[in-house]
C-alpha positions in Angstrom: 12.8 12.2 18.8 14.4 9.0 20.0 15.2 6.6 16.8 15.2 2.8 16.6 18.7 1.8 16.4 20.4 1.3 13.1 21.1 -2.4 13.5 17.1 -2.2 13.1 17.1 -2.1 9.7 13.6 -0.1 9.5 11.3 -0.4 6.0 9.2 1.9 4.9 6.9 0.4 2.7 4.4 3.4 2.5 6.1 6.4 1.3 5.2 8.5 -1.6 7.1 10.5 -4.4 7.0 12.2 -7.5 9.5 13.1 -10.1 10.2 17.0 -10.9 8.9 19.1 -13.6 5.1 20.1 -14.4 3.1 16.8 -15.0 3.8 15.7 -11.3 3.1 19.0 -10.0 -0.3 19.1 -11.6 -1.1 15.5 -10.2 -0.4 16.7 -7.0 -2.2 19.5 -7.3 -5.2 18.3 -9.1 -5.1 15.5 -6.0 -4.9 18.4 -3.5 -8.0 20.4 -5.5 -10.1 17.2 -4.9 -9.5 16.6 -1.3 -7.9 13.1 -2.1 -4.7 14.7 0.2 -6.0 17.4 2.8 -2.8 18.8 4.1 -0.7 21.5 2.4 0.9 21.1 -1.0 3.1 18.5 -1.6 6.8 18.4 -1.9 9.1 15.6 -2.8 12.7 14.9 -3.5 15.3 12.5 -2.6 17.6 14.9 -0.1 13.7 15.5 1.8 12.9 11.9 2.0 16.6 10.8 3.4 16.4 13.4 6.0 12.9 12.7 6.9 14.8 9.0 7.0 17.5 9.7 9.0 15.3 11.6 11.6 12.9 9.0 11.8 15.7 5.9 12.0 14.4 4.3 8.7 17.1 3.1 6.4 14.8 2.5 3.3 11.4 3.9 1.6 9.3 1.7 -1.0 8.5 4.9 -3.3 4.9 4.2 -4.9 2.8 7.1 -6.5 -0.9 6.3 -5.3 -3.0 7.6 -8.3 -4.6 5.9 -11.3 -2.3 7.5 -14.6 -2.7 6.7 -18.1 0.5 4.6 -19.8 2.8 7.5 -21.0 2.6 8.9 -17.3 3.0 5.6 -15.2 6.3 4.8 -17.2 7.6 8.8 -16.5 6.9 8.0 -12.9 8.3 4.7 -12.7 11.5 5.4 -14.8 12.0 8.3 -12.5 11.8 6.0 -9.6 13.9 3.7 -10.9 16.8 6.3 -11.4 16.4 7.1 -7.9 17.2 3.2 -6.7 19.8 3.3 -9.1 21.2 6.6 -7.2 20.5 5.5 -3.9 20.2 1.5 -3.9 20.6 1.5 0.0 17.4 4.1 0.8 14.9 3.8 -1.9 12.7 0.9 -3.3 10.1 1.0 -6.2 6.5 0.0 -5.8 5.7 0.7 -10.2 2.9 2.1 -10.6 0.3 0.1 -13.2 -1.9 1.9 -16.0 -4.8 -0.8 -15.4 -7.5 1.0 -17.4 -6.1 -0.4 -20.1 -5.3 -4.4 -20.1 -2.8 -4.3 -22.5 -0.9 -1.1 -21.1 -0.9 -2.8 -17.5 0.4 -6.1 -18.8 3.2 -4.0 -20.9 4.1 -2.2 -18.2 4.3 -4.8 -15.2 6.7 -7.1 -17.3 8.5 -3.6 -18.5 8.9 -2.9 -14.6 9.9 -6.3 -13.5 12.5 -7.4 -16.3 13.9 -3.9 -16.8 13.5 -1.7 -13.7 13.9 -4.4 -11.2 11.1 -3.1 -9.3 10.6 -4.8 -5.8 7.1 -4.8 -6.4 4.0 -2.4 -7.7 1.2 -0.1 -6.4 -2.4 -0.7 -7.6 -5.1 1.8 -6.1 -8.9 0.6 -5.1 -10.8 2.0 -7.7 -10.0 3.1 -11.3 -12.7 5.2 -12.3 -15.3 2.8 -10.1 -13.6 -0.3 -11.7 -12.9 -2.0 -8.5 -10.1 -4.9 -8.1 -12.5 -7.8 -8.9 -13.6 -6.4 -12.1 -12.9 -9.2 -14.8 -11.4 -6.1 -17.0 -8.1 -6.4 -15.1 -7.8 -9.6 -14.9 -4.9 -9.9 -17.4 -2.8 -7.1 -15.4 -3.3 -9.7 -12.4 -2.3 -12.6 -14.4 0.8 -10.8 -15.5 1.7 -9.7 -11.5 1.6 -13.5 -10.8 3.5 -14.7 -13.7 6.4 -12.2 -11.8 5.1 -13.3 -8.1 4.8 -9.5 -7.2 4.3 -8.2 -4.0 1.2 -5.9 -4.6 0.5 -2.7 -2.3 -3.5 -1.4 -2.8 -3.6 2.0 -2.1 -7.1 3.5 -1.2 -8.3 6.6 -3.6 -11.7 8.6 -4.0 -14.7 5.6 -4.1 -17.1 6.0 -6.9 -20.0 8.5 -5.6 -17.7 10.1 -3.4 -20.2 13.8 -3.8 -22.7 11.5 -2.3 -20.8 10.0 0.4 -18.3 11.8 1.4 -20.1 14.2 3.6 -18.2 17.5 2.5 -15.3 15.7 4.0 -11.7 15.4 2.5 -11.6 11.7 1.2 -8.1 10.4 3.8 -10.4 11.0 6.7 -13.1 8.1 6.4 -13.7 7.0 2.9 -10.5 5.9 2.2 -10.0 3.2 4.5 -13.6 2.4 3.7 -12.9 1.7 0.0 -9.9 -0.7 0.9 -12.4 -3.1 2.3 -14.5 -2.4 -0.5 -12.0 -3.3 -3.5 -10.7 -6.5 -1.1 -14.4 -7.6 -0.4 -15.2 -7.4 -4.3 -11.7 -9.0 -5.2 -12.0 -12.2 -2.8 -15.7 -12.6 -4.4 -14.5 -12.5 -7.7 -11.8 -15.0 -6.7 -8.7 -12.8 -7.6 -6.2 -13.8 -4.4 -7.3 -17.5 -5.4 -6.5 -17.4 -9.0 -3.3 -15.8 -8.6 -1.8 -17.9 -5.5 1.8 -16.4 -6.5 0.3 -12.9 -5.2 1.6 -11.2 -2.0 -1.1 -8.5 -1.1 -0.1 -5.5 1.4 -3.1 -3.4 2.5 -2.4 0.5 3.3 -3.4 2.0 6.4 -4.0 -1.4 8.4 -6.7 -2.4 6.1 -8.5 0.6 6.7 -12.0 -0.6 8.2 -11.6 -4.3 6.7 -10.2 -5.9 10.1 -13.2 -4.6 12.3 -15.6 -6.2 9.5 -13.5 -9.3 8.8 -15.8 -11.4 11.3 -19.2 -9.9 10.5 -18.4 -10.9 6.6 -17.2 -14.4 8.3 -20.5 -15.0 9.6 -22.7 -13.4 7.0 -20.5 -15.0 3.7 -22.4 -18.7 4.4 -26.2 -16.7 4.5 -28.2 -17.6 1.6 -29.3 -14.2 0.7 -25.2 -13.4 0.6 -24.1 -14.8 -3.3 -21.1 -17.5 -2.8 -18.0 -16.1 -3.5 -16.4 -17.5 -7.1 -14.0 -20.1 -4.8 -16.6 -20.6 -2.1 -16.9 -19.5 1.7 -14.6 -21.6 3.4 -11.1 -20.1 1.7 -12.2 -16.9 2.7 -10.8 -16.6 5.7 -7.7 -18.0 5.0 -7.3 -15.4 2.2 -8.1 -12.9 4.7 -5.2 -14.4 7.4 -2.6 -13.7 3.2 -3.1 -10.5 3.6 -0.2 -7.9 4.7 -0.9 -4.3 6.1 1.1 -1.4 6.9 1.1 0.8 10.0 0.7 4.1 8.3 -1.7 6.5 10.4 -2.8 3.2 12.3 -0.2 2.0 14.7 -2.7 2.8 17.6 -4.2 -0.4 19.4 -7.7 0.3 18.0 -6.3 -0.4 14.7 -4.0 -2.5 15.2 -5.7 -5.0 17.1 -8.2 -5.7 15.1 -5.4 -6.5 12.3 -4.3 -8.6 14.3 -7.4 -10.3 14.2 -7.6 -10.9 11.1 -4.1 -12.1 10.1 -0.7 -12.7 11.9 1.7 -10.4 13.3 4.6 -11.6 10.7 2.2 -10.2 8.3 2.4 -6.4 9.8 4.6 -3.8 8.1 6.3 -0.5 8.7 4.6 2.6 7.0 4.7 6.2 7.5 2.8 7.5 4.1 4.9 10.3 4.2 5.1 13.3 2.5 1.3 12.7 2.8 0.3 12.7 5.9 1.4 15.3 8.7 4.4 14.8 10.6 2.8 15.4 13.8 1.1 11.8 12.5 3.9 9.9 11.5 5.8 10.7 14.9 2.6 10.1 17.4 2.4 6.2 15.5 5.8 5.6 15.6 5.6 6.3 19.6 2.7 4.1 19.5 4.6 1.1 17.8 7.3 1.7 20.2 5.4 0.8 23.3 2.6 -1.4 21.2 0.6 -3.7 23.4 -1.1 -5.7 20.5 2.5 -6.5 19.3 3.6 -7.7 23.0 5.8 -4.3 23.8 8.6 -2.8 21.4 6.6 -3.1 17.8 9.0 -1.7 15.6 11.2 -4.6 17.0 8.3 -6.9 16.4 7.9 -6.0 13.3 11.3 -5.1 11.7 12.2 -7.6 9.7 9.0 -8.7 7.6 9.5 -6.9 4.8 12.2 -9.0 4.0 10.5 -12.0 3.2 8.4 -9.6 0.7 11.1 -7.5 -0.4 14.7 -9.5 -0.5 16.8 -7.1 -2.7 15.2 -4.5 -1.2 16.1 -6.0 2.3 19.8 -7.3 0.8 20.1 -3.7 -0.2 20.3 -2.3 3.2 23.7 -0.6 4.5 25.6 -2.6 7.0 25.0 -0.1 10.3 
């Protein structure tokens, strides 16, 4: 296929890995077993991702592993991921995963990730076992992420009830981008982005379903049968315009443009979410950004460089072409 030139300097922000050995392996598969990813098994390593790069015209991937894990397991995962920025400073990122079912593990392991791995920023999911991101339980973790100003990519997972709702369906298919909205809704109620103003938040998947419902929550948030938001109704559509989202599996025009709705076009960002989804995917969006009326014509041009402003090591990492 025909790449975006080097001089380019393409980010992925949504890409997924996992170290080697049997933990990971049983993550994956356990994720696999539950219909969380639908496709065949998964299969990571850095000489995979760098050709799947080099095909693709993408000089760097922000690794992030999109599952809730106890402590011990979120520092394996993000030391591993660490060693592969150090190996390969000019291709890979980190996005460190945070054990936030427990407040004092998250906060540990957030400053842990900032002052000693150096990562360029951390990857919370929507749910942890129905705890969504406005529960008052994590609010030390968030705390922590603003004392560091992190850049802060929510992944969607299974939502609570999934047997109920999920319609015999593997969860990437509809619910996921449903419970993106759902953790944003409940975390600009509970008045998360306005507490932590130091905050950069990147949604996966173009929001998922919250840009289409952006305006109906505009005009239902002032009802009185609708409880006020902790900060009021009036910031939240400015908190809405904050937000960042990727173009993984949603670089078509019916996702995009309602995106583009909501917030800016300096706020849209380069994903593929591979080795997730199928390549056939990844390739068919990338065509669409490449001739992208809601980005006014070459998107990946558009939209190159706004990672940096998120990301500046990362971004002062990439090889001169």
């Amino acid at each position: 296929m025909t790449q975006p030139g080097r001089t380019t300097k393409m980010i992925d922000v949504h890409a997924h890995y996992g170290p080697p050995g049997p933990v990971a392996a049983q993550l994956l598969l356990r994720a696999h077993e539950i219909g969380e990813y639908a496709g065949p098994e998964l299969r990571w390593s850095p000489e995979l991702a760098i050709a799947f790069m080099d095909a693709h015209g993408i000089q760097l991937q922000l690794l992030s592993f999109p599952m809730s894990l106890p402590a011990a397991q979120a520092r394996m995962f993000n030391d591993y991921g660490a060693s592969q920025v150090a190996k390969y400073p000019d291709r890979f990122g980190l996005l460190a995963n945070v054990p936030m079912a427990d407040p004092d593990d998250a906060v540990m392991e957030i400053d842990y990730a900032a002052t000693q791995l150096h990562a360029d920023g951390f990857i919370l999911v929507s749910n942890y076992q129905g705890r969504y991101l406005g529960d008052e339980r994590f609010e030390p973790a968030f705390a922590a992420l603003n004392r560091h100003h992190a850049t802060v990519f929510i992944h969607p997972v299974m939502p609570a009830g999934f047997e109920l709702t999920g319609c015999g369906l593997p969860g990437p298919l509809i619910e996921f981008p449903m419970d993106t909205a759902r953790t944003v809704v409940n975390a600009l109620w509970a008045g998360v982005l306005a507490r932590h103003p130091n905050l950069r938040f990147i949604l996966a998947h173009a929001g998922g379903v919250l840009p289409v419902l952006a305006p109906r929550i505009l005009d239902l948030a002032p009802a009185e049968w609708v409880p006020d938001p902790t900060t009021g109704t009036d910031s939240i559509a400015a908190q809405l315009r904050s937000l960042y989202a990727d173009t993984a599996i949603a670089a078509t025009p019916g996702s995009l443009a309602p995106l583009l709705g909501m917030t800016t076009p300096d706020h849209v960002l380069f994903g593929t979410d591979f080795p997730a989804a199928p390549i056939t995917a990844i390739e068919s969006n990338i065509a669409a950004l490449r001739d992208s009326a809601p980005l006014g014509g070459d998107g990946l041009a558009a939209i190159a460089g706004n990672p940096g402003a998120l990301f500046p090591a990362a971004y002062q990492r990439l090889s001169t072409p």
